[in-house]
C-alpha positions in Angstrom: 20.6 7.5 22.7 18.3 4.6 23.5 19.4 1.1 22.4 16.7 -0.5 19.6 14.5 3.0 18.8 14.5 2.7 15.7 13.4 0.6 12.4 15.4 -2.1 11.3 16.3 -0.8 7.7 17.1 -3.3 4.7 16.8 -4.1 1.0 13.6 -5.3 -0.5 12.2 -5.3 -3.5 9.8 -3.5 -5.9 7.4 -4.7 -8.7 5.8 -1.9 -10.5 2.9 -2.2 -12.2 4.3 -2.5 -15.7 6.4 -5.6 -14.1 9.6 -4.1 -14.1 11.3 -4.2 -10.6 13.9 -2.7 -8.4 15.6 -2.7 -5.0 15.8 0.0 -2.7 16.0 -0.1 1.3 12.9 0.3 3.5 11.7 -0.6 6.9 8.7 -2.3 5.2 8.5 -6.0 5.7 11.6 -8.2 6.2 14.8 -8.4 4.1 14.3 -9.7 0.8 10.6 -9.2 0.7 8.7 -8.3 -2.9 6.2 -5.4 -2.6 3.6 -5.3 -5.6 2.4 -2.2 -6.4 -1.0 -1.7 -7.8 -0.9 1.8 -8.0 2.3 3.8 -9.6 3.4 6.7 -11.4 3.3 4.8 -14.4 -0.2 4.1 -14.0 -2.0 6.5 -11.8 -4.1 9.3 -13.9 -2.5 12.3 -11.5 1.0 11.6 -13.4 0.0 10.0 -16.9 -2.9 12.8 -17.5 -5.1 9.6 -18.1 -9.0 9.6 -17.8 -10.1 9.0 -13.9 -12.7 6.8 -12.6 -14.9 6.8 -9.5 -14.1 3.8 -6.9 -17.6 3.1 -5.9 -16.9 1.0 -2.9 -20.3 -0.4 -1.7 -22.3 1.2 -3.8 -21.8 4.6 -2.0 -21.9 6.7 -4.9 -25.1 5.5 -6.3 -26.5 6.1 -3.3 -25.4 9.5 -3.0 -26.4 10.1 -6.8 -29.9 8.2 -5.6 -30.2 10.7 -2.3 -30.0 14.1 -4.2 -31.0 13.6 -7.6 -34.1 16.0 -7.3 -31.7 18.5 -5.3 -31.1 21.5 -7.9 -30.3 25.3 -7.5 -33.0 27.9 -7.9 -32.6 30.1 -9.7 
């Protein structure tokens, strides 16, 4: 096998959303770093069955709303 192929793989650790926190081993980052969540399965709608929302990230579904709001099916 080739000499330095792969990740260097250590502990770091993990702040959920909620605050709480744990360590696990990762080749993110450094040893000892903190990731911060903002997104978890304590908080994302796909596992709580909580309402969803729309990102609208530079107003791109306005416009889209804007672009085909006289668009309808005939019937």
């Amino acid at each position: 096998m080739k000499k330095d192929t792969h990740p260097d793989y250590h502990m770091i650790k993990v702040v959920m959303t909620d605050g709480t926190t744990y360590q696990t081993r990762s080749t993110w980052g450094k040893e000892g770093d903190t990731m911060t969540l903002e997104i978890d399965s304590k908080s994302h709608p796909a596992w709580t069955g909580g309402p969803q929302r729309l990102v609208d990230a530079g107003g791109r579904v306005a416009q889209f709303q804007k672009r085909f709001a006289g668009f309808g099916l005939k019937k």
